[in-house]
N, CA, C and O atoms as a GROMACS GRO file, in nm:
protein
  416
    1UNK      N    1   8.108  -4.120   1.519
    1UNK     CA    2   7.966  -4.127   1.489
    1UNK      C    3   7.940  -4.046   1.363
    1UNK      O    4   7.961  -3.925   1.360
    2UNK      N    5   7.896  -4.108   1.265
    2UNK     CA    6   7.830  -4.024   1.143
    2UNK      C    7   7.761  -3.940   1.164
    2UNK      O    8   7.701  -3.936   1.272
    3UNK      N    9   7.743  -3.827   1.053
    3UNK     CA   10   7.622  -3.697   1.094
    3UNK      C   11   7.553  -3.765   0.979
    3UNK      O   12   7.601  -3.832   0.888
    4UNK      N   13   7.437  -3.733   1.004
    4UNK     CA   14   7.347  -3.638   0.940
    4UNK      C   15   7.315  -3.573   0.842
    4UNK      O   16   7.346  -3.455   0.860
    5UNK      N   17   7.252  -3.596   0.712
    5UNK     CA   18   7.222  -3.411   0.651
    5UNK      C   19   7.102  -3.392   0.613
    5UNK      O   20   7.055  -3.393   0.500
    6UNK      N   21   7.059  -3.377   0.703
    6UNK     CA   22   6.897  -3.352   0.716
    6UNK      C   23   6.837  -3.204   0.610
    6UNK      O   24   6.724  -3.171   0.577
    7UNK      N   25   6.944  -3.156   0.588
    7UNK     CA   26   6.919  -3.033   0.501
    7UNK      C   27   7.041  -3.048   0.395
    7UNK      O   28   7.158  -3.083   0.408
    8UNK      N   29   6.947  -2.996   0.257
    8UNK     CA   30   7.043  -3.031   0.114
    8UNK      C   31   7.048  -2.921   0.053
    8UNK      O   32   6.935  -2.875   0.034
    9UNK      N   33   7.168  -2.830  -0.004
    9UNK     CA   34   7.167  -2.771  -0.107
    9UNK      C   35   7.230  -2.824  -0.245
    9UNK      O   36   7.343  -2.792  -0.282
   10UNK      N   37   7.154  -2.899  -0.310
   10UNK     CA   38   7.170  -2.979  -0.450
   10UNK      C   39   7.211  -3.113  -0.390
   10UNK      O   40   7.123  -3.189  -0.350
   11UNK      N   41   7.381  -3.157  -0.376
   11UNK     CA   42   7.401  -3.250  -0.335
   11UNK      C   43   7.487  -3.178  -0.217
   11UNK      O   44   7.491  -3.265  -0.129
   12UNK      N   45   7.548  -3.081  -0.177
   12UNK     CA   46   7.607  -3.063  -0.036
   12UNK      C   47   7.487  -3.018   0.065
   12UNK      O   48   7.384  -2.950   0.058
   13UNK      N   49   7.576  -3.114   0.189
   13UNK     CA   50   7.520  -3.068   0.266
   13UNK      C   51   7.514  -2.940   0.356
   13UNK      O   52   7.617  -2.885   0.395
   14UNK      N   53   7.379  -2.893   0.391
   14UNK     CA   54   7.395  -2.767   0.495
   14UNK      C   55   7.359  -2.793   0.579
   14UNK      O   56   7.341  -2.686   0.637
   15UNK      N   57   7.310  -2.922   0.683
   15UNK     CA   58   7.319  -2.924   0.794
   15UNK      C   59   7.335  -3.079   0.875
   15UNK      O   60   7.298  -3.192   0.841
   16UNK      N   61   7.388  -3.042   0.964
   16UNK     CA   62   7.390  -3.204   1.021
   16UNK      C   63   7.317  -3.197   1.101
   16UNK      O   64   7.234  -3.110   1.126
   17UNK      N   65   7.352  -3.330   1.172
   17UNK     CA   66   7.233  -3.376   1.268
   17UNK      C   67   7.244  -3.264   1.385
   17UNK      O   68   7.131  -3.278   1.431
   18UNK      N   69   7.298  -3.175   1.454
   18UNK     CA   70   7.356  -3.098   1.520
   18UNK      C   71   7.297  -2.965   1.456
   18UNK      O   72   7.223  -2.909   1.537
   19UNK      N   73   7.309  -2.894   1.329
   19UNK     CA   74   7.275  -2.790   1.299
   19UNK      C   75   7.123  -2.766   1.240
   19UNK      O   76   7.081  -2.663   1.186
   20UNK      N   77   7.058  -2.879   1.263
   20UNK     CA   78   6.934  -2.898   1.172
   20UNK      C   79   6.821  -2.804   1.264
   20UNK      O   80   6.750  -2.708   1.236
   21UNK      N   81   6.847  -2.905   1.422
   21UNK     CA   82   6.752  -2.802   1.493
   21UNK      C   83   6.740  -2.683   1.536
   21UNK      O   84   6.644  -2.626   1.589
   22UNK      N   85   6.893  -2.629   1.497
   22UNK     CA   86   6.888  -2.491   1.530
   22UNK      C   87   6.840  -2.395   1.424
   22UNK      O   88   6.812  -2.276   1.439
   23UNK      N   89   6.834  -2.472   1.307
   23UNK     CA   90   6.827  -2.408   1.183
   23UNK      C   91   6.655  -2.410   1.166
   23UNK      O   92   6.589  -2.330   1.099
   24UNK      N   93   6.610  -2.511   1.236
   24UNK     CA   94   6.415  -2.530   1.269
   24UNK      C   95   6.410  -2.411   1.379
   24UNK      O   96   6.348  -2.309   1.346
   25UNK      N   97   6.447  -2.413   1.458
   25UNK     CA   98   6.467  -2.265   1.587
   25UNK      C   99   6.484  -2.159   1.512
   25UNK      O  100   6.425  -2.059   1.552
   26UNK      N  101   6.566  -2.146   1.384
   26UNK     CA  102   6.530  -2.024   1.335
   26UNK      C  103   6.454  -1.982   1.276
   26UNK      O  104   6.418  -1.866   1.298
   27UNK      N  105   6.395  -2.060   1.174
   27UNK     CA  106   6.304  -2.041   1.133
   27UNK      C  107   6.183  -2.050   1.190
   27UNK      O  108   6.104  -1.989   1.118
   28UNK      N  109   6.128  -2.096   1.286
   28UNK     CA  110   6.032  -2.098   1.376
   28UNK      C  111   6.004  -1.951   1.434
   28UNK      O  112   5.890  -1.912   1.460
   29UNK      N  113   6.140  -1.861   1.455
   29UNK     CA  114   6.119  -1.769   1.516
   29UNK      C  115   6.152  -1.653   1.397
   29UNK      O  116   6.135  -1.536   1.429
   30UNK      N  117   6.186  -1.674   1.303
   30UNK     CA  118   6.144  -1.598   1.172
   30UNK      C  119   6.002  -1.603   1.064
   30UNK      O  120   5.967  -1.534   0.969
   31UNK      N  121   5.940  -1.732   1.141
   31UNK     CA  122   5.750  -1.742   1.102
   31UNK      C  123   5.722  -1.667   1.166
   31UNK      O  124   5.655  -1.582   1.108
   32UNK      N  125   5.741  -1.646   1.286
   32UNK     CA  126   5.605  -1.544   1.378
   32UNK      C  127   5.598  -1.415   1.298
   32UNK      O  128   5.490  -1.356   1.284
   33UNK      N  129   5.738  -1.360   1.235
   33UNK     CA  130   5.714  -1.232   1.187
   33UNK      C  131   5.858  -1.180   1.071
   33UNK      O  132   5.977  -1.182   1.103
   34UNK      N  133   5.816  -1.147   0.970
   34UNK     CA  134   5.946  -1.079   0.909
   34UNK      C  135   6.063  -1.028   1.012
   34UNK      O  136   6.016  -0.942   1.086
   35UNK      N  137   6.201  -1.054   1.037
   35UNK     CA  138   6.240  -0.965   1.139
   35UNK      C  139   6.358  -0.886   1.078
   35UNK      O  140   6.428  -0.943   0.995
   36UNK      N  141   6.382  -0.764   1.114
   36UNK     CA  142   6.531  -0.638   1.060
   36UNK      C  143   6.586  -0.691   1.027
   36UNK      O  144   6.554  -0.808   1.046
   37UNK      N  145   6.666  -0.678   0.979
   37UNK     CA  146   6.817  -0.772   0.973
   37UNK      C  147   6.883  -0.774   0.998
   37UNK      O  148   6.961  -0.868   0.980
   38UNK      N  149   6.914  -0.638   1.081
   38UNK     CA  150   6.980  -0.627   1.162
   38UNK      C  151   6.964  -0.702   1.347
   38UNK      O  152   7.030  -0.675   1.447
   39UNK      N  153   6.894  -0.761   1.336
   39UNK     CA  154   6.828  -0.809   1.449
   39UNK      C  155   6.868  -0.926   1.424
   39UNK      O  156   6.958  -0.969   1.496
   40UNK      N  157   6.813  -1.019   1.309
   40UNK     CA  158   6.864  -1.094   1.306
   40UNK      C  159   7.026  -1.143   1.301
   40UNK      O  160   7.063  -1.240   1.368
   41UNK      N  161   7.098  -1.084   1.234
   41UNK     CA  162   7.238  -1.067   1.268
   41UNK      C  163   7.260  -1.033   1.380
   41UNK      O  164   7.366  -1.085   1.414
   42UNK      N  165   7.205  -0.953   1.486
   42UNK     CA  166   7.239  -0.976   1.614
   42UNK      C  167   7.209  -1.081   1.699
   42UNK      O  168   7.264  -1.074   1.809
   43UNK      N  169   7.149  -1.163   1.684
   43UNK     CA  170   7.098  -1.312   1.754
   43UNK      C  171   7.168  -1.424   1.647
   43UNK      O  172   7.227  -1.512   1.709
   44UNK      N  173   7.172  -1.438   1.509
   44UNK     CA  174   7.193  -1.552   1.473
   44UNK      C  175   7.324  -1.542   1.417
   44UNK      O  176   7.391  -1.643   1.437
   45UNK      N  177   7.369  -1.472   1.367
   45UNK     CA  178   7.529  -1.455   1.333
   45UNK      C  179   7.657  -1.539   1.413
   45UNK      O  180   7.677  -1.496   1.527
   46UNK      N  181   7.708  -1.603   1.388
   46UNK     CA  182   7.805  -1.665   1.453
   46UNK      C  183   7.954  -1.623   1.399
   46UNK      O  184   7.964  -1.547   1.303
   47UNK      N  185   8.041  -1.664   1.450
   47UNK     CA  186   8.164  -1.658   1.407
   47UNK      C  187   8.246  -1.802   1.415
   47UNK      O  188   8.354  -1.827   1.361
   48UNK      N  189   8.170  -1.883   1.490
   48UNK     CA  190   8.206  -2.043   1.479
   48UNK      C  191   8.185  -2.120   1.368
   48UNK      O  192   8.068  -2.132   1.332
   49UNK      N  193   8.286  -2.187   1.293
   49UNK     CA  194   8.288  -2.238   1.104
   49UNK      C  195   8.143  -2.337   1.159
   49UNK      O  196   8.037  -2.338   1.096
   50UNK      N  197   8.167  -2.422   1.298
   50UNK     CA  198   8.069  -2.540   1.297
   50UNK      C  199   7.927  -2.477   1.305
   50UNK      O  200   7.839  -2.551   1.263
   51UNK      N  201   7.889  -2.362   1.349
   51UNK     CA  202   7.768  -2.364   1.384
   51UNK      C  203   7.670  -2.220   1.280
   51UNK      O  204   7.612  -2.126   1.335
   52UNK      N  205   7.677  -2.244   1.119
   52UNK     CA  206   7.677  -2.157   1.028
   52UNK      C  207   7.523  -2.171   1.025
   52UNK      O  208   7.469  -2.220   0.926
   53UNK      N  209   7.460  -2.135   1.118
   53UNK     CA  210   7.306  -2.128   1.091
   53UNK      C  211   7.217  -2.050   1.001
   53UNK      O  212   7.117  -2.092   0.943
   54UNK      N  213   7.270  -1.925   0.998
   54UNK     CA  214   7.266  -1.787   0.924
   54UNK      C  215   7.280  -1.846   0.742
   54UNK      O  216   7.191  -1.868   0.660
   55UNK      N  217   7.384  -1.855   0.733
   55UNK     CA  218   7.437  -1.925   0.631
   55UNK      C  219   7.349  -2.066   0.531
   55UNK      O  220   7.306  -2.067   0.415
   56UNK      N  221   7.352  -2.164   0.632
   56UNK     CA  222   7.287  -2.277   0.593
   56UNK      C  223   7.153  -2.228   0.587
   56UNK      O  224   7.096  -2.294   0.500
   57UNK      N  225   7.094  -2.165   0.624
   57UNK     CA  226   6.949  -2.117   0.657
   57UNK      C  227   6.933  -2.040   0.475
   57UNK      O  228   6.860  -2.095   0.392
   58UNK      N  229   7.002  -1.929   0.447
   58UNK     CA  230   7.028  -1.930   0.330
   58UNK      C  231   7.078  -1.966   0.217
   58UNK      O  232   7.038  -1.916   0.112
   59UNK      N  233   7.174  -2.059   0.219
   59UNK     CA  234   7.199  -2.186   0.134
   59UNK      C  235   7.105  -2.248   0.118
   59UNK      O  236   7.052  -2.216   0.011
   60UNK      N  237   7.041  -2.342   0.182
   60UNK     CA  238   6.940  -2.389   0.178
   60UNK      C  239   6.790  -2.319   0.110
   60UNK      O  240   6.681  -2.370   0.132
   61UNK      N  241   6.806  -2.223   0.042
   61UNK     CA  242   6.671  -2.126   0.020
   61UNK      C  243   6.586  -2.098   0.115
   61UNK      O  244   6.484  -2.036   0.085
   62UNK      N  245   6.610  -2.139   0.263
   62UNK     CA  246   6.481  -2.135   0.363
   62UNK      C  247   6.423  -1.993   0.393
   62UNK      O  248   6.307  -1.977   0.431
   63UNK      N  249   6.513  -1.890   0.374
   63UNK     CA  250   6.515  -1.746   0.404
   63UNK      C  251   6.560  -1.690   0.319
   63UNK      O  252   6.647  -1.739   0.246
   64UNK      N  253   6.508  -1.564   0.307
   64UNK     CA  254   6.568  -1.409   0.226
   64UNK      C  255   6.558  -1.315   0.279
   64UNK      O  256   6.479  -1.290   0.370
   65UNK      N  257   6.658  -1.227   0.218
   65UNK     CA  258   6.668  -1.079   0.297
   65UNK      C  259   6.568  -0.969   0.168
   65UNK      O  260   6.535  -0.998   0.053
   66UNK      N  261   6.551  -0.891   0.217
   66UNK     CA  262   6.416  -0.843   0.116
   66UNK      C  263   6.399  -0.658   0.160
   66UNK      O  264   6.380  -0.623   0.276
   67UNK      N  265   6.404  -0.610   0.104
   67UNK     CA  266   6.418  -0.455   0.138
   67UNK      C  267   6.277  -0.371   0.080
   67UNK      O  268   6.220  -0.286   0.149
   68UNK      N  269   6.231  -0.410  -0.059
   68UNK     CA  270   6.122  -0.416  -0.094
   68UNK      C  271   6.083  -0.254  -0.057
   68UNK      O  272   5.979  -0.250   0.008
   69UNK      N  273   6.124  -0.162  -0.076
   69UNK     CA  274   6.137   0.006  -0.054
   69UNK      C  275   6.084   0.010   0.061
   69UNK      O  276   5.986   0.085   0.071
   70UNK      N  277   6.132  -0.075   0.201
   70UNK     CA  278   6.130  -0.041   0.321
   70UNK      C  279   6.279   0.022   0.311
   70UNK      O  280   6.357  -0.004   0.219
   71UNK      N  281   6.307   0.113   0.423
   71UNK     CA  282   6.413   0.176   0.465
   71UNK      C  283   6.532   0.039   0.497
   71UNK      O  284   6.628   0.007   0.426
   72UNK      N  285   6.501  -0.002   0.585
   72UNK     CA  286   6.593  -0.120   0.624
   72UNK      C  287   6.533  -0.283   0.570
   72UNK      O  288   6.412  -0.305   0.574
   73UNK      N  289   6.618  -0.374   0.529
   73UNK     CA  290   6.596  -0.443   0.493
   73UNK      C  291   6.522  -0.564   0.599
   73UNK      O  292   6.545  -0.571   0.719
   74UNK      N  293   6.452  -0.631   0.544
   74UNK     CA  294   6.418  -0.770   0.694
   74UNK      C  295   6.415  -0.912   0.580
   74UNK      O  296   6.391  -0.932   0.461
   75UNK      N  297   6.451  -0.978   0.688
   75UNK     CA  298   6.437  -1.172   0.667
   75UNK      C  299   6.306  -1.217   0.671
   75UNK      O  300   6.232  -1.172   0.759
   76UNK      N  301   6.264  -1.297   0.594
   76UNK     CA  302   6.139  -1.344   0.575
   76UNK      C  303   6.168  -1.492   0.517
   76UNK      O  304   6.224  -1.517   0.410
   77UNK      N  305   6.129  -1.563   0.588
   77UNK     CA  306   6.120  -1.748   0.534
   77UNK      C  307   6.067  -1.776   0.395
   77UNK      O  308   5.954  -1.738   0.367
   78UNK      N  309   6.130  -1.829   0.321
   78UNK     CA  310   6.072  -1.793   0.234
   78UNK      C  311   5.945  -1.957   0.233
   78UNK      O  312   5.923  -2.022   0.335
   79UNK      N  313   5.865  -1.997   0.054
   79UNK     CA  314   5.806  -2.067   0.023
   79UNK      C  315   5.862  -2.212   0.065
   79UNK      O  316   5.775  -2.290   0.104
   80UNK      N  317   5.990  -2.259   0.063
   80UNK     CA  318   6.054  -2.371   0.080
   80UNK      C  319   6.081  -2.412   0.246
   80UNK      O  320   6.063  -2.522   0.299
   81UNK      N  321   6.124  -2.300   0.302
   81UNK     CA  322   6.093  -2.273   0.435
   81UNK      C  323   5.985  -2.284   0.540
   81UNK      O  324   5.994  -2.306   0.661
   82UNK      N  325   5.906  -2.269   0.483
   82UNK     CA  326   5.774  -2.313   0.545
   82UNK      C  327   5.749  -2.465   0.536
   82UNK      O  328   5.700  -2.547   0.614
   83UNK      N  329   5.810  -2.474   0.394
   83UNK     CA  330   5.798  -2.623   0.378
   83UNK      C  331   5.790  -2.704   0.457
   83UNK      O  332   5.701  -2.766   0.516
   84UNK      N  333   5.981  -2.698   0.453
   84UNK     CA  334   6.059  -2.736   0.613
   84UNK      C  335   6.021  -2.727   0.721
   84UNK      O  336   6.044  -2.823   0.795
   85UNK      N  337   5.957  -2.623   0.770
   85UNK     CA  338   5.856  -2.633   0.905
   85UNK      C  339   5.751  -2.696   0.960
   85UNK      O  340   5.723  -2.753   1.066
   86UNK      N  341   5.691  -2.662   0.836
   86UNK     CA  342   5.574  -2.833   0.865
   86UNK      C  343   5.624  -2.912   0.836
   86UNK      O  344   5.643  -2.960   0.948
   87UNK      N  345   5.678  -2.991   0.757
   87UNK     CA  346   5.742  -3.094   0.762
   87UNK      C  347   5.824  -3.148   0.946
   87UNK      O  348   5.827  -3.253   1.010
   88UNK      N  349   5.868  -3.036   0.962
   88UNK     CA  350   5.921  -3.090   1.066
   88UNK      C  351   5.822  -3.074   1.225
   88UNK      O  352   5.834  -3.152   1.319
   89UNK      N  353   5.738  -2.968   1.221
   89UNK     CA  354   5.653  -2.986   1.307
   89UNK      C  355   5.499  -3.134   1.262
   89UNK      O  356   5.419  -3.172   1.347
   90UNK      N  357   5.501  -3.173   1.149
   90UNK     CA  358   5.456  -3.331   1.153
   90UNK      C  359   5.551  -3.445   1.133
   90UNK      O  360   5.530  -3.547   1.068
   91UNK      N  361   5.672  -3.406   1.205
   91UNK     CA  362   5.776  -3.468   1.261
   91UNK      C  363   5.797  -3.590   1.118
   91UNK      O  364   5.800  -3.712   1.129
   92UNK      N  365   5.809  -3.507   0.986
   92UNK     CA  366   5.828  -3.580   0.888
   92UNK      C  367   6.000  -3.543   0.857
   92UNK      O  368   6.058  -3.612   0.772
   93UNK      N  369   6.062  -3.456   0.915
   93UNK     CA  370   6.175  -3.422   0.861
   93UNK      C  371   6.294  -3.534   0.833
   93UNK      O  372   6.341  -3.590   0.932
   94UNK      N  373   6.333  -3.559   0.736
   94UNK     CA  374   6.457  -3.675   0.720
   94UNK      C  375   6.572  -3.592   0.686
   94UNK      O  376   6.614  -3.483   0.722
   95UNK      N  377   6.626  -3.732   0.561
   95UNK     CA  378   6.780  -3.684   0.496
   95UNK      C  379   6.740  -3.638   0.391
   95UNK      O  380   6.831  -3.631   0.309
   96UNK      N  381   6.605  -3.587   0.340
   96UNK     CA  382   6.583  -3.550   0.224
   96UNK      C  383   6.497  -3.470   0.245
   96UNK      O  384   6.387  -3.521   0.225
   97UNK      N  385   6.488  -3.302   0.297
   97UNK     CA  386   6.368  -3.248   0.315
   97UNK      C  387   6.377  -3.151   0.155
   97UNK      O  388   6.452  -3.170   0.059
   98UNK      N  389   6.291  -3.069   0.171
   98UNK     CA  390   6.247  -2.987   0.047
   98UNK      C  391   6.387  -2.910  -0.042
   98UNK      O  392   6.482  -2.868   0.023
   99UNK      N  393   6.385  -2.900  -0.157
   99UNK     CA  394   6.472  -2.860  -0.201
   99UNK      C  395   6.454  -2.747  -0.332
   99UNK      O  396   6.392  -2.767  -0.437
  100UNK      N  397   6.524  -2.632  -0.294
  100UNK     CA  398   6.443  -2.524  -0.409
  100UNK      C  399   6.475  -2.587  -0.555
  100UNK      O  400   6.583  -2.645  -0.570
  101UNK      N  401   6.387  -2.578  -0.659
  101UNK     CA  402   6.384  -2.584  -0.788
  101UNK      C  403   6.476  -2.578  -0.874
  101UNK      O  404   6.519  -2.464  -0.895
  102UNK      N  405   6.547  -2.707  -0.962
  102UNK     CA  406   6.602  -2.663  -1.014
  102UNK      C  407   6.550  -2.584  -1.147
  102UNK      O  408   6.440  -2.594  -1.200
  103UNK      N  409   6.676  -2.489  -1.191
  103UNK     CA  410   6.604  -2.461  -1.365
  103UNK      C  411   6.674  -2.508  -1.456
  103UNK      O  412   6.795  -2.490  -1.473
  104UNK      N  413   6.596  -2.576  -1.526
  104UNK     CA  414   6.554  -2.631  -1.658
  104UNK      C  415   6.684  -2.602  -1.751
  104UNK      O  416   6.684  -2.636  -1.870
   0.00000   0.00000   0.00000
């Protein structure tokens, strides 16, 4: 069965049909609130090559890590990320969702 790549960085893909919704699960639960990052590395970090959520989540531009002269650094979704969220909560998400900017 073919995958998927519901998520693009340029022309590779970062997610298949399999990693897309977990990668909407994260970010869903990185909207409610900036979170540590260390927190997040304790919940989303994997060590499995197939299931690089962490990864694709930042490949994808959807998230950044941001320290911003807080003591510890936190994840925050970024502008493109949100994108992706509505998009996919008005169940518009395809093989072509938002893609950060190229430059010129």
């Amino acid at each position: 069965m073919p995958k998927t790549a519901p998520a693009m960085a340029g022309s590779q893909p970062i997610a298949t049909d399999i990693t897309a919704p977990l990668i909407l699960d994260f970010l869903e639960w990185l909207a409610a609130e900036p979170r540590a990052y260390a927190e997040v590395m304790d919940g989303w970090r994997t060590s499995c090559p197939r299931l690089t959520i962490w990864e694709d989540a930042v490949d994808g531009g959807y998230v950044v890590r941001r320290r911003d002269g807080r003591l510890e650094a936190v994840v925050e979704v970024t502008p493109l990320g949100h994108q992706f969220l509505n998009q996919a909560r008005r169940g518009m998400v395809s093989s072509d969702p938002p893609r950060p900017c190229s430059a010129p």
